[in-house]
C-alpha positions in Angstrom: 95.1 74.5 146.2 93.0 71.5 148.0 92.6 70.5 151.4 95.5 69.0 153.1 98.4 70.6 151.1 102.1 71.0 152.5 102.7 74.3 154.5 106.0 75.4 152.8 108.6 77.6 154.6 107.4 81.2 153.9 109.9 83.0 152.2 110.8 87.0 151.1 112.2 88.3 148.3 112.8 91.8 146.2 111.0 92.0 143.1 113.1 93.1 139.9 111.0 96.4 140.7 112.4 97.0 144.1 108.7 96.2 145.7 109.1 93.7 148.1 107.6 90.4 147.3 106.0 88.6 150.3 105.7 84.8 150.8 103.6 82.7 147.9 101.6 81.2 151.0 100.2 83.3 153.7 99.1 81.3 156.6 95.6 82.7 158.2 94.9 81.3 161.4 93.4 77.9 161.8 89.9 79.6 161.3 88.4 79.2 158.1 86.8 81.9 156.3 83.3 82.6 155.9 82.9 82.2 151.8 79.9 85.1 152.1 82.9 87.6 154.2 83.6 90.3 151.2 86.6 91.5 153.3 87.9 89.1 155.5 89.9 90.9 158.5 93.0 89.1 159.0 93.5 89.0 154.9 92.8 92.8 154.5 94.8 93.9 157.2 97.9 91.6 156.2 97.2 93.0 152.4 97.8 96.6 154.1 100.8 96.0 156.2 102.5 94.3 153.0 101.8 97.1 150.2 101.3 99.9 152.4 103.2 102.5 154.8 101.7 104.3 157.6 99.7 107.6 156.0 99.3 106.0 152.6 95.6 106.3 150.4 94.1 103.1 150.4 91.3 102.5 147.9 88.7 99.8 148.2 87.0 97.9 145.4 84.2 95.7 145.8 81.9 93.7 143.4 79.2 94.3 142.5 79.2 97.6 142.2 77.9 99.7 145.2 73.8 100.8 144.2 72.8 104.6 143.3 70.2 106.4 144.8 70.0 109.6 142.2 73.8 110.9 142.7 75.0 109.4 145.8 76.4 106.1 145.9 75.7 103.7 148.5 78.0 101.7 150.3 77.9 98.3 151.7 77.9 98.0 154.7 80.7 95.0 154.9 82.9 97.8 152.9 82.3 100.5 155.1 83.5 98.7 158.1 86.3 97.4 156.2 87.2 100.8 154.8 87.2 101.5 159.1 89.5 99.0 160.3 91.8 100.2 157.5 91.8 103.4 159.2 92.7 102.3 162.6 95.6 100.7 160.7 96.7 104.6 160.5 95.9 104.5 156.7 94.0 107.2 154.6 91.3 104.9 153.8 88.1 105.2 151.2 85.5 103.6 149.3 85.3 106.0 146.8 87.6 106.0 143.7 85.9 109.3 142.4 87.4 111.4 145.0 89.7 113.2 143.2 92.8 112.3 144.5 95.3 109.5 143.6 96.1 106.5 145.7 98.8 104.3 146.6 97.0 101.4 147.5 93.9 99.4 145.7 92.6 96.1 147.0 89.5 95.2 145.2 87.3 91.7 146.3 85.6 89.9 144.1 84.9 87.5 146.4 81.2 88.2 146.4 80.3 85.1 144.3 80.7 86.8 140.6 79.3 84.5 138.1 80.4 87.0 136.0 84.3 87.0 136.6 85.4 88.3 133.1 82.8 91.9 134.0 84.0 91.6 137.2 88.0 92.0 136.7 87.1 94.3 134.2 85.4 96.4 136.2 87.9 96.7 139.3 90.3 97.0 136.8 89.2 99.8 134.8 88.8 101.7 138.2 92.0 100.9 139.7 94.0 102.4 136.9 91.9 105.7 137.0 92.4 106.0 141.1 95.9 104.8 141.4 99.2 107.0 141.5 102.1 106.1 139.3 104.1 103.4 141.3 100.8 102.6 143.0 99.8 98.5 143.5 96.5 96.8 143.1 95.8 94.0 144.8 92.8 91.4 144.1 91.3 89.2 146.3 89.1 86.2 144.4 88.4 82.6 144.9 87.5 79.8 142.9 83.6 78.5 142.7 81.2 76.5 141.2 78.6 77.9 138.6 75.1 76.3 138.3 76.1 73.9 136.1 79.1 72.8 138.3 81.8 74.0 136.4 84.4 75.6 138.5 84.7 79.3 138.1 88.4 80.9 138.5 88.0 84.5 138.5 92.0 85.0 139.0 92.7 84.5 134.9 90.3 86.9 134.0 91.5 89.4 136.3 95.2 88.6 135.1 94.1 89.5 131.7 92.6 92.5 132.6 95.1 93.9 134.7 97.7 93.0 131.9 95.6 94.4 129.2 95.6 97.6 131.1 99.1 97.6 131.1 99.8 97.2 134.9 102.5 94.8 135.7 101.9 91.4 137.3 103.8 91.1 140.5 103.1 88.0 142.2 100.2 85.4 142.9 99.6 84.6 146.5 97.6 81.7 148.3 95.8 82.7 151.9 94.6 80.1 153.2 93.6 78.8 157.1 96.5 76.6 158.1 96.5 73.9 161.5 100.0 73.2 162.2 101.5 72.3 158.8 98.2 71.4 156.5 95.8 73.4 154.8 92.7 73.1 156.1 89.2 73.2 154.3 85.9 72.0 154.9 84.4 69.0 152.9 81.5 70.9 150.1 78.4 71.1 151.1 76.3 71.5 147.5 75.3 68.2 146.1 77.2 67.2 142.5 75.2 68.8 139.1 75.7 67.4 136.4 77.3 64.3 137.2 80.4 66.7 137.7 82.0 66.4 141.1 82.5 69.8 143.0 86.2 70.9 144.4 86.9 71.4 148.1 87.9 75.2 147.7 90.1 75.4 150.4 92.0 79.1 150.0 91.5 82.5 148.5 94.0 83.8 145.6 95.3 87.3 146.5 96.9 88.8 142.6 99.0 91.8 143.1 99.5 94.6 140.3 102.1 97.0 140.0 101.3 100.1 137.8 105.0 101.5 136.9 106.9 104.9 136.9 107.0 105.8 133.5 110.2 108.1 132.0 
């Protein structure tokens, strides 16, 4: 999506599943986000209230991979907070898909500039199907970006494939995105062209939800 785009009517409907799918577009705020913000508030906390009920495990995700000091693992601080105001949201909320217990909820961010997106989606993959409970969603947030030699990177096919190759189904593909009255806003880009190749205005972040069904 580019700057300037149509708002469309939002619209609701049930999934063949029985999860209900939310609208294709979900309008932000007029603010745009920060492309360094891991976990953007208003995007997490409407990502909760859509997947989620009050007292359900929530599992957060992030890219790259929190550091190790010997056995303990080391959490960012942007996560931390986020894992927080999840909390507050009256959700059982962690960081840490190690602790034992299954959850119902996984949103993983890759929105941490991975040059890398094909290692990326297959790393929040491949710990999303070991946390989550059967019936349990995954939901990635990515967003498109150049690469040095000004090719634009699109992490959400690679984490499509992942996802599908761990056999979780593909529910829906959403655009957030800041919205002033009925246009999508973005600002113009910053970085110079490279390579005689011109650079995109990236103007929203793609939000891919998984579904990991109820076998039997």
């Amino acid at each position: 999506m580019t700057a300037n785009s149509p708002h469309p009517r939002p619209r609701s409907a049930a999934s063949p599943t029985g999860v209900q799918v939310p609208s294709t577009l979900w309008a932000l705020g007029a603010d745009r986000f920060d492309p360094q913000d891991r976990w953007p508030e208003q995007l997490v906390a409407r990502a909760v209230a859509e997947f989620s009920a009050p007292s359900s495990r929530v599992l957060l995700i992030d890219w790259p991979a929190p550091t190790a000091r010997g056995n303990l693992r080391v959490p960012a601080p942007d996560t931390a907070a986020a894992v927080a105001a999840i909390r507050d949201l009256d959700r059982d909320s962690t960081d840490a898909p190690d602790s034992g217990e299954s959850v119902d909820l996984v949103i993983a961010s890759l929105l941490s500039d991975p040059l890398d997106p094909v290692r990326a989606a297959e790393y929040v993959t491949a710990l999303a199907t070991e946390a989550m409970a059967m019936g349990g969603l995954l939901v990635v947030l990515s967003r498109c970006r150049h690469g040095e030699d000004g090719v634009l990177l699109d992490p959400a096919g690679s984490v499509i494939l992942a996802a599908q190759s761990a056999d979780l189904l593909y529910l829906q593909h959403i655009i957030a995105a800041p919205v002033t009255g009925h246009t999508v806003t973005a600002d113009p880009p910053t970085d110079p062209t490279v390579s005689g190749l011109p650079h995109h205005v990236v103007a929203h972040t793609d939000v891919c939800v998984f579904l990991l069904p109820e076998h039997g």
